[in-house]
MMTF fields as JSON, N, C-alpha, C and O atoms, coordinates in Angstrom:
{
  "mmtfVersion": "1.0.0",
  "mmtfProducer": "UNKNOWN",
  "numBonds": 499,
  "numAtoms": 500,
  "numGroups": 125,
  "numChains": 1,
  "numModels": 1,
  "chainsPerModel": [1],
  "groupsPerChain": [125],
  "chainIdList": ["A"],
  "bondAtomList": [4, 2, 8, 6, 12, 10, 16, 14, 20, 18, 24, 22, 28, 26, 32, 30, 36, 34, 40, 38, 44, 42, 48, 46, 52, 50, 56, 54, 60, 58, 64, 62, 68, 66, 72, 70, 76, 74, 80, 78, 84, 82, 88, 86, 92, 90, 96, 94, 100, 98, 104, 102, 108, 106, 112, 110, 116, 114, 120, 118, 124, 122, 128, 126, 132, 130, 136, 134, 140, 138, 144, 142, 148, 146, 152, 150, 156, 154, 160, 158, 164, 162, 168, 166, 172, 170, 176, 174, 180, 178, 184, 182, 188, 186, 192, 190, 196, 194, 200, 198, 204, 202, 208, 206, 212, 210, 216, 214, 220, 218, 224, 222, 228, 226, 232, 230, 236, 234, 240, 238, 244, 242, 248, 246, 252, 250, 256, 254, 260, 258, 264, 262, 268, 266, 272, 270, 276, 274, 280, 278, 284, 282, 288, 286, 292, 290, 296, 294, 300, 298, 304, 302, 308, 306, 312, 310, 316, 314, 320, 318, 324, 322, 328, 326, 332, 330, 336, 334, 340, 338, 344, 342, 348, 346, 352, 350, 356, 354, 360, 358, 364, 362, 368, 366, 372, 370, 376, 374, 380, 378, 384, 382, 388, 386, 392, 390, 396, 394, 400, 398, 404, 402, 408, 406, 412, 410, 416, 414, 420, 418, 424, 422, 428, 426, 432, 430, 436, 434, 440, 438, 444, 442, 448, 446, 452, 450, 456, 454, 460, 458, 464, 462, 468, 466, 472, 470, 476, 474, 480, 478, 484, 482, 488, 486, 492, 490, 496, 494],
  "bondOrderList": [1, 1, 1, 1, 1, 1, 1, 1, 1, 1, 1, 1, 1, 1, 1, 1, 1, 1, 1, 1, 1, 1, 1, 1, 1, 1, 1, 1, 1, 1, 1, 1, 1, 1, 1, 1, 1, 1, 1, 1, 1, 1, 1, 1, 1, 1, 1, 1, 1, 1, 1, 1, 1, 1, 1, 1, 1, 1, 1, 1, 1, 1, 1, 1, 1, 1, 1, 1, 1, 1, 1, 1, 1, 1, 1, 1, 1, 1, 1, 1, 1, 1, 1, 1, 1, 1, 1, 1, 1, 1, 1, 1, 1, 1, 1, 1, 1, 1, 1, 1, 1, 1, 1, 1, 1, 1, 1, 1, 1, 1, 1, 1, 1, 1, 1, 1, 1, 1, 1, 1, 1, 1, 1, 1],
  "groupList": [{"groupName": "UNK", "atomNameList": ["N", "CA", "C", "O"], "elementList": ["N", "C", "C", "O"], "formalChargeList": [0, 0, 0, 0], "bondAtomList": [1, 0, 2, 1, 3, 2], "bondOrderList": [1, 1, 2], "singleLetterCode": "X", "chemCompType": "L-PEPTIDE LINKING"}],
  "groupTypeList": [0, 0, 0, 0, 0, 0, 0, 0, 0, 0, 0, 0, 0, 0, 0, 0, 0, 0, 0, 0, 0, 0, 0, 0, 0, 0, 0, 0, 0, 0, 0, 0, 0, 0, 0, 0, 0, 0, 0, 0, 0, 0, 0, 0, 0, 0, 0, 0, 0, 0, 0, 0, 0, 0, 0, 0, 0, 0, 0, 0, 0, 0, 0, 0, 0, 0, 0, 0, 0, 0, 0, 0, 0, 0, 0, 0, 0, 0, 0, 0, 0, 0, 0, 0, 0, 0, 0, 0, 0, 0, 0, 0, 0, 0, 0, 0, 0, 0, 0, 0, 0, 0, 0, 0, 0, 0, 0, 0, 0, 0, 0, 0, 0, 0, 0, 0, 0, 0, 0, 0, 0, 0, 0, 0, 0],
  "groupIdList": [1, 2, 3, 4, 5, 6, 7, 8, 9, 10, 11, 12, 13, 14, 15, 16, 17, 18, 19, 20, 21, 22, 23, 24, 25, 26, 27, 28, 29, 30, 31, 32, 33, 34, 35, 36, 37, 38, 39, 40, 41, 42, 43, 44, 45, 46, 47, 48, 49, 50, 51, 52, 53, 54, 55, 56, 57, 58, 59, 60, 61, 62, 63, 64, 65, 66, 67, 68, 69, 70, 71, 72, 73, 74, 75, 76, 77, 78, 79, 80, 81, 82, 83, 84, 85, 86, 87, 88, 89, 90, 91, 92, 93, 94, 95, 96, 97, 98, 99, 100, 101, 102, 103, 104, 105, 106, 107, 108, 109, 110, 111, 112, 113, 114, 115, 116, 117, 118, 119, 120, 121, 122, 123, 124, 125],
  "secStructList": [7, 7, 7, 7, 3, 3, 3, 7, 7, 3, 3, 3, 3, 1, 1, 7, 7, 3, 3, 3, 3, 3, 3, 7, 7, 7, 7, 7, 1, 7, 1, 3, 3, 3, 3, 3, 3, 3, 3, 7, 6, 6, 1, 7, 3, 3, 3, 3, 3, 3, 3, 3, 3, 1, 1, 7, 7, 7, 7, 5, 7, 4, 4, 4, 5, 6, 6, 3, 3, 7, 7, 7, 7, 1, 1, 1, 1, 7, 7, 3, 3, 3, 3, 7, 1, 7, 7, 6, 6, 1, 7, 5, 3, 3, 3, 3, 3, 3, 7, 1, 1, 7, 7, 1, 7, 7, 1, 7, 4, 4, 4, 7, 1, 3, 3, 7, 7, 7, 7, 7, 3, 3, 3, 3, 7],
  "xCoordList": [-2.95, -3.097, -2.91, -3.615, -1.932, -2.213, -3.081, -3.824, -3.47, -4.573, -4.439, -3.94, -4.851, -4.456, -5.533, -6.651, -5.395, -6.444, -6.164, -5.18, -6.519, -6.745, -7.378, -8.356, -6.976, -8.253, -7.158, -5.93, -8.067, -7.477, -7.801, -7.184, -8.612, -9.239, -9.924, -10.129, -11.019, -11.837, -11.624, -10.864, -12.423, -12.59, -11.958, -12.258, -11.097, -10.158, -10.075, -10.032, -10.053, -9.704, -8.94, -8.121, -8.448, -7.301, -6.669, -7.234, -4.946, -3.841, -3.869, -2.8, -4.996, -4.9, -3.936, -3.167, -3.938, -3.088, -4.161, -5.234, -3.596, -4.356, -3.307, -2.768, -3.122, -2.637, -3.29, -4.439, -2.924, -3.873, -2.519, -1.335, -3.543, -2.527, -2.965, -4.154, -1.711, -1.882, -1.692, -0.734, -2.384, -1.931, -2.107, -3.018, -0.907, -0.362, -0.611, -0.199, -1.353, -1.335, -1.193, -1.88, 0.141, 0.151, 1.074, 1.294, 2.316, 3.73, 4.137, 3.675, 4.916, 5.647, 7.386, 8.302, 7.437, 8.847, 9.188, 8.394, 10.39, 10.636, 11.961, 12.573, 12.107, 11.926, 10.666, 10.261, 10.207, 8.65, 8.523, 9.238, 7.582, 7.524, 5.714, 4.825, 5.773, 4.555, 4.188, 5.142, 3.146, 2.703, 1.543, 0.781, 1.449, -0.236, 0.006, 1.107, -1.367, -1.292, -3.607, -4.534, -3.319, -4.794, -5.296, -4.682, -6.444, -8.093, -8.935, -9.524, -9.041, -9.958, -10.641, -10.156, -12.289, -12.747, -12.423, -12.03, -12.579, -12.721, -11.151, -11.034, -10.125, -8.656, -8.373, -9.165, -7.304, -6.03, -5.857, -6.088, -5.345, -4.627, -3.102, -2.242, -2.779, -1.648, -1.207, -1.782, 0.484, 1.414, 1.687, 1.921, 1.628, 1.737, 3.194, 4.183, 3.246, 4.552, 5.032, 4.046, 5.936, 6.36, 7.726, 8.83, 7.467, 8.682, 9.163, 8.439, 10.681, 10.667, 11.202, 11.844, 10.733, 11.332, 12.455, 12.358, 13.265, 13.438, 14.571, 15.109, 14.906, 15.754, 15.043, 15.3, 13.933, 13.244, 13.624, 13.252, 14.217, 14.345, 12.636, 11.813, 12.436, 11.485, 11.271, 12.324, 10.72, 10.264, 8.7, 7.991, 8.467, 7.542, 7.002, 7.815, 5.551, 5.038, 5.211, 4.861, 5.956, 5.941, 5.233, 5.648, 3.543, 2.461, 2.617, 2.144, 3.109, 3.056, 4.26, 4.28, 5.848, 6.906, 7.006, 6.993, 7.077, 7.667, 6.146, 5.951, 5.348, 3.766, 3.494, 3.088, 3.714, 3.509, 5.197, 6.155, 4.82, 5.574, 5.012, 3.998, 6.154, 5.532, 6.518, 7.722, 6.131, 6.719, 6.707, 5.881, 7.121, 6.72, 6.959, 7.55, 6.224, 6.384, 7.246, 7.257, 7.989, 9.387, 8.644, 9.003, 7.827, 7.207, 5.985, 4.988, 6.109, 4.743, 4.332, 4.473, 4.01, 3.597, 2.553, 1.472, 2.484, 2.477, 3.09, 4.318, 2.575, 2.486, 1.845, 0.66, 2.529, 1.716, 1.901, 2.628, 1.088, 1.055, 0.763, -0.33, 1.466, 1.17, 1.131, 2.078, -0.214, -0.361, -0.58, -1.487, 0.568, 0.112, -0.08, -0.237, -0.074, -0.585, -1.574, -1.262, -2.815, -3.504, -4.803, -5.7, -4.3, -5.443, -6.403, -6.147, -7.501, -8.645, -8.303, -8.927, -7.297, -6.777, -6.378, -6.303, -5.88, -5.66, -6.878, -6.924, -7.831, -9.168, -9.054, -8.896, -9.249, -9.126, -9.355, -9.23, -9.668, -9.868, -8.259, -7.847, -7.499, -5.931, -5.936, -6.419, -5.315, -5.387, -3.817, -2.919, -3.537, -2.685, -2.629, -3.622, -0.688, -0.777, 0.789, 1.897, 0.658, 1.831, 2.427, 1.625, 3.851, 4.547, 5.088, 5.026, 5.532, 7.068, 7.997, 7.82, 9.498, 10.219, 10.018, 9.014, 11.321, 11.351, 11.922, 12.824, 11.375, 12.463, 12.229, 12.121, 12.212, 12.284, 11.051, 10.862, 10.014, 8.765, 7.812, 6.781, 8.193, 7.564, 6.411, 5.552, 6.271, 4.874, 3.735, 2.522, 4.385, 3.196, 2.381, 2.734, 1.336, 0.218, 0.12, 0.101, 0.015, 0.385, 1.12, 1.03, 2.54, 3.931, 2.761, 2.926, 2.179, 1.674, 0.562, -0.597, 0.822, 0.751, -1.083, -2.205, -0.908, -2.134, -2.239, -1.409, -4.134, -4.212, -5.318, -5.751, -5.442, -6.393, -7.7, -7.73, -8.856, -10.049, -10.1, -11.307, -9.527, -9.512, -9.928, -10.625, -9.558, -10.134, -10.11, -9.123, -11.506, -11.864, -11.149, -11.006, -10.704, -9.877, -10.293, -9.934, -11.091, -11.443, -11.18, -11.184, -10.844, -10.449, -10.965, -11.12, -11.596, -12.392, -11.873, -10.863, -12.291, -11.536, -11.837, -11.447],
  "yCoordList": [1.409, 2.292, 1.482, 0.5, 1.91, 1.658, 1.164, 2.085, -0.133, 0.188, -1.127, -2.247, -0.608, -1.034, -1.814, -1.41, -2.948, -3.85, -4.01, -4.75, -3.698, -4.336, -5.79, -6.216, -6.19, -6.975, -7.739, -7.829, -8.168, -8.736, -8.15, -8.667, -7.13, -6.725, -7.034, -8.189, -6.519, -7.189, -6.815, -5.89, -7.676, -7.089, -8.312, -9.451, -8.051, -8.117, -7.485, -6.289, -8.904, -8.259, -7.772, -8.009, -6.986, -6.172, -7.041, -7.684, -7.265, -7.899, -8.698, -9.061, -9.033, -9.929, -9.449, -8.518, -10.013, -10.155, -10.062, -10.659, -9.167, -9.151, -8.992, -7.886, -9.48, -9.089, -8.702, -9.143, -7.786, -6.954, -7.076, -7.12, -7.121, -7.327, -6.634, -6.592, -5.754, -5.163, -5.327, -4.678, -6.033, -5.983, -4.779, -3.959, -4.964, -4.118, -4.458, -5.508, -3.366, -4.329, -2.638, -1.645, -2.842, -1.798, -1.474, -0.344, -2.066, -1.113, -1.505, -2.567, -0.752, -1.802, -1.024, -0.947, -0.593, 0.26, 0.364, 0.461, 0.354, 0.737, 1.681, 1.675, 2.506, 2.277, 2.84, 3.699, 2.44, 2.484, 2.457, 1.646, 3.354, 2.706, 2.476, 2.977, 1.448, 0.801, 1.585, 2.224, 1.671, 2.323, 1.905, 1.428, 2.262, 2.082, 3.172, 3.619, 3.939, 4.724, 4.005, 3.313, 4.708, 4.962, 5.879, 6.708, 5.753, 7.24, 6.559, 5.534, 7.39, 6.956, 8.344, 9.397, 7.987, 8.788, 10.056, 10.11, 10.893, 12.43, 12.935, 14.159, 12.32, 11.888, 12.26, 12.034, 12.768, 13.027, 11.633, 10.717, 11.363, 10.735, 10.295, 11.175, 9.109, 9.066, 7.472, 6.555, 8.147, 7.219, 5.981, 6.042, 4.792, 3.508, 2.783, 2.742, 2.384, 1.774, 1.827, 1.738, 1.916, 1.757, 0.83, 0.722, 0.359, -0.304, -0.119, -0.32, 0.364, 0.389, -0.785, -1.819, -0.259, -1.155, -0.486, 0.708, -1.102, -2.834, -2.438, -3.459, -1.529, -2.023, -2.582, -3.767, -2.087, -3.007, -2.083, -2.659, -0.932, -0.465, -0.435, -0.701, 0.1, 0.121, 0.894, 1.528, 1.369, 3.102, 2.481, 1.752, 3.152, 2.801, 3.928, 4.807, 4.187, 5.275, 4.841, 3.761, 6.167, 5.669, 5.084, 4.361, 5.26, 4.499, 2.843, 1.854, 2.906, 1.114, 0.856, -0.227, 1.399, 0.719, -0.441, -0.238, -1.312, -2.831, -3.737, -4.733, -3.287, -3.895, -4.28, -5.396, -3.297, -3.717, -3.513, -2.864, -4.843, -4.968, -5.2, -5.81, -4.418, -4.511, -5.374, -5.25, -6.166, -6.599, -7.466, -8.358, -7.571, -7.762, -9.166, -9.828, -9.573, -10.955, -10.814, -9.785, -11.837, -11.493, -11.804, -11.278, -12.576, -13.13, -12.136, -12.345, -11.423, -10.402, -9.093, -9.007, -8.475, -6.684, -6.958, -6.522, -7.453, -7.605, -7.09, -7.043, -6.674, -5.757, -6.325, -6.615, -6.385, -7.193, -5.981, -5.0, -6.299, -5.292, -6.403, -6.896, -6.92, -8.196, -7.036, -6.527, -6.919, -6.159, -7.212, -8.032, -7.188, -7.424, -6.702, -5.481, -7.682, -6.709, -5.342, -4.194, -5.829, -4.254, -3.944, -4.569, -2.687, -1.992, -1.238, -0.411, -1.035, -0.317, 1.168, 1.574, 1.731, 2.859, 3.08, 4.095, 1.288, 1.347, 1.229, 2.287, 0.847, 0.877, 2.569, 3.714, 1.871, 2.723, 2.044, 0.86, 3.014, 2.352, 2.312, 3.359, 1.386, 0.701, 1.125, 0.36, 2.464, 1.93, 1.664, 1.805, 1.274, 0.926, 1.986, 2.327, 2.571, 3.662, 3.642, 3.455, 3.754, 3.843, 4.941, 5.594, 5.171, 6.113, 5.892, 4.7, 6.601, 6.198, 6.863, 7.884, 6.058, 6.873, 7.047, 6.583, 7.957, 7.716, 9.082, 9.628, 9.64, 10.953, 10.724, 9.621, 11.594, 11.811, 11.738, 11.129, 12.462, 12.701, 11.463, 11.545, 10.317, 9.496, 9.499, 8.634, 10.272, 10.434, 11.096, 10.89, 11.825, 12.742, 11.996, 11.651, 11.904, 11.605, 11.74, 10.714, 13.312, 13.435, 13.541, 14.138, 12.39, 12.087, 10.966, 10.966, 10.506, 9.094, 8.929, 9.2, 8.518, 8.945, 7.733, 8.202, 6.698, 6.047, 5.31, 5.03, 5.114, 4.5, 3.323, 3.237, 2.815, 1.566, 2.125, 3.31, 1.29, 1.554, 1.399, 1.471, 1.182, 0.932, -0.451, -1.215, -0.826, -1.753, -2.105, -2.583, -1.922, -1.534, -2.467, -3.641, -2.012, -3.057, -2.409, -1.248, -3.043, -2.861, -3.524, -4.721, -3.164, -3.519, -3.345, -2.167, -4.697, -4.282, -4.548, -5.251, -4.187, -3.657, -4.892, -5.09],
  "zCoordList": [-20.644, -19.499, -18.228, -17.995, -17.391, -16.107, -15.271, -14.932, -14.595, -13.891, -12.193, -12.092, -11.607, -9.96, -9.644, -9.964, -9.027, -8.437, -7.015, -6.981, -5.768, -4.259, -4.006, -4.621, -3.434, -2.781, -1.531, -1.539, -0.612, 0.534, 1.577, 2.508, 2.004, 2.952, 3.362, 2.989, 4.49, 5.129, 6.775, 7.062, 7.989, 9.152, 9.773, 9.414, 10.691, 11.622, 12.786, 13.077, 13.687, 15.279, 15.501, 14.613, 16.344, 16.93, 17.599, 18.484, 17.182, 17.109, 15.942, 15.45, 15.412, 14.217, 12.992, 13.232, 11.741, 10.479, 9.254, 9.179, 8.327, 7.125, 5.524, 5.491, 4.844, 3.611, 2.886, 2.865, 2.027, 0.853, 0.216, 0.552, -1.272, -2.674, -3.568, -3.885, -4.293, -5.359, -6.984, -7.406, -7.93, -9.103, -10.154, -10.273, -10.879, -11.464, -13.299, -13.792, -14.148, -15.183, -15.893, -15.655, -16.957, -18.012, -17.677, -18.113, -16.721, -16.078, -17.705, -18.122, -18.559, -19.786, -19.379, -20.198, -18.101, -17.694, -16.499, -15.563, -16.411, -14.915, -15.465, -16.533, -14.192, -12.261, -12.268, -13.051, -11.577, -10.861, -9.353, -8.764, -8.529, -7.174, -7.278, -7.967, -6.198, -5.681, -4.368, -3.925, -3.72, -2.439, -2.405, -3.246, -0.736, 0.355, 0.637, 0.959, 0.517, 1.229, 1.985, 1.564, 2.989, 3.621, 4.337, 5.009, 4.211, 4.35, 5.083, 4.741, 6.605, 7.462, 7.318, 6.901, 7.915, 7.7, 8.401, 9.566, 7.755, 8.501, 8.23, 8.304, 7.978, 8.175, 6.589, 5.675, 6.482, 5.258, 4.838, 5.627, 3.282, 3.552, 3.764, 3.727, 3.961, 5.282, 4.09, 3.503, 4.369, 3.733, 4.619, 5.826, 3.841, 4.756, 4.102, 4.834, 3.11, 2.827, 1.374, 0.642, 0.818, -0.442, -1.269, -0.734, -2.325, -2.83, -4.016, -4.99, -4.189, -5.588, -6.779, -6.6, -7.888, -8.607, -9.629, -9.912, -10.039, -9.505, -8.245, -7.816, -7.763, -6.183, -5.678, -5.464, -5.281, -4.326, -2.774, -1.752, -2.617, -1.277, -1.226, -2.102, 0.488, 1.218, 1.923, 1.848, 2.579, 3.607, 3.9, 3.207, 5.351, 6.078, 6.645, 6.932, 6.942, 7.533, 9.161, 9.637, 10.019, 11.407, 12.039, 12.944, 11.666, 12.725, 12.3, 12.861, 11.599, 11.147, 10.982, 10.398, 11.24, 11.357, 12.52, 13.734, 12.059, 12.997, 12.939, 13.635, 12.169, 11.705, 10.678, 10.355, 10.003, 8.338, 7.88, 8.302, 6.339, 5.853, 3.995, 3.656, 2.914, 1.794, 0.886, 1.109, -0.035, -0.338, -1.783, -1.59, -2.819, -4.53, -4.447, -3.594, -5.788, -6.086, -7.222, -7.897, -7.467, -8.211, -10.088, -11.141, -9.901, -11.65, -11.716, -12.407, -11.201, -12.016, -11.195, -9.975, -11.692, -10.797, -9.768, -10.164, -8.73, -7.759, -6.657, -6.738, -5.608, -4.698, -3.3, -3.134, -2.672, -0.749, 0.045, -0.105, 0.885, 2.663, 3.132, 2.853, 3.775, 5.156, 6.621, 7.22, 6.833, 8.361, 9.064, 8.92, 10.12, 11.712, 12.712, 12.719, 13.913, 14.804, 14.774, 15.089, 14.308, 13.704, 14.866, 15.432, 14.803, 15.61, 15.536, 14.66, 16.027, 15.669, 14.794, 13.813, 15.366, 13.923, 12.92, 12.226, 12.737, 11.258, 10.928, 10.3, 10.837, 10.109, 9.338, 9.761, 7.904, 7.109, 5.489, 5.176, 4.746, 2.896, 2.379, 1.88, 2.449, 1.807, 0.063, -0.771, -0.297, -1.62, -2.076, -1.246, -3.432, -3.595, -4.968, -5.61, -5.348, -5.922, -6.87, -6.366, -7.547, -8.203, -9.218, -9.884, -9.362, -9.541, -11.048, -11.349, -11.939, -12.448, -11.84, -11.174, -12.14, -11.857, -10.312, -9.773, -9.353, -7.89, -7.415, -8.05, -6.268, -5.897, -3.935, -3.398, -3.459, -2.129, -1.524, -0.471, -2.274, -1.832, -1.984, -2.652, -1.343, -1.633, -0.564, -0.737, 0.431, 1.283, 0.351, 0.364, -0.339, -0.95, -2.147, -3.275, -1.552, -2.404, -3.67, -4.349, -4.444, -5.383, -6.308, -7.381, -5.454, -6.291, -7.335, -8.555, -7.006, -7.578, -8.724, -8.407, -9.986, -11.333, -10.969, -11.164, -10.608, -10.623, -9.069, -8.204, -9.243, -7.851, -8.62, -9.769, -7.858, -7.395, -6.817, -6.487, -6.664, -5.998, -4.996, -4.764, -3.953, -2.981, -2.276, -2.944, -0.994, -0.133, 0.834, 1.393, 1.42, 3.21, 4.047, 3.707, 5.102, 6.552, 7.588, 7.783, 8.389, 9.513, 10.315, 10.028, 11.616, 12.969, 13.954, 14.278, 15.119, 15.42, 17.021, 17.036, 18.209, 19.423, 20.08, 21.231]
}
């Protein structure tokens, strides 16, 4: 079975840098896509970045185009978000979520077959 690990979060000043990493254990197939999505409170949640495999294209949620960047490690299911420049609105729970298989709707939440537990990033002003 599938199953998603986070970690790399934590609290950060505003303009600062954070990476969060996703492992991946039970893919035994591809094409597959990887995703962030994040949930602030009171808030939907909201698509942050995705990658597929194995192209490897990329798509970005507008509030974090030219900020975040996602990106795989080539020897194992692995999954990065290197955020910079982050601001008190990204503060939000980062989870990490994955698909088989790939279509258009890659914002939608419930394209995504498994998630991760999440992990908190806060930003602080």
């Amino acid at each position: 079975q599938v199953q998603l690990v986070e970690s790399g979060g934590g609290l950060v000043q505003a303009g600062g840098s954070l990476r969060l990493s996703c492992l991946a254990s039970g893919l035994s197939s591809s094409p597959y896509a990887m995703a962030w999505f994040r949930q602030a409170p009171g808030k939907e949640r909201e698509f942050v970045a995705v990658i597929t495999w194995p192209t490897f294209i990329t798509y970005y949620g507008d509030s974090v185009k030219g900020r975040f960047s996602i990106s795989r490690d080539t020897g194992k299911n692995m999954v990065y978000l290197q955020m910079n420049s982050l601001k008190p609105e990204d503060t939000a729970v980062y989870y990490c979520a994955c698909r088989k298989g790939w279509n258009s709707d890659y914002k939608r939440d419930w394209e995504y077959d498994y998630w991760g537990q999440g992990t908190q990033v806060t930003v602080s002003s």
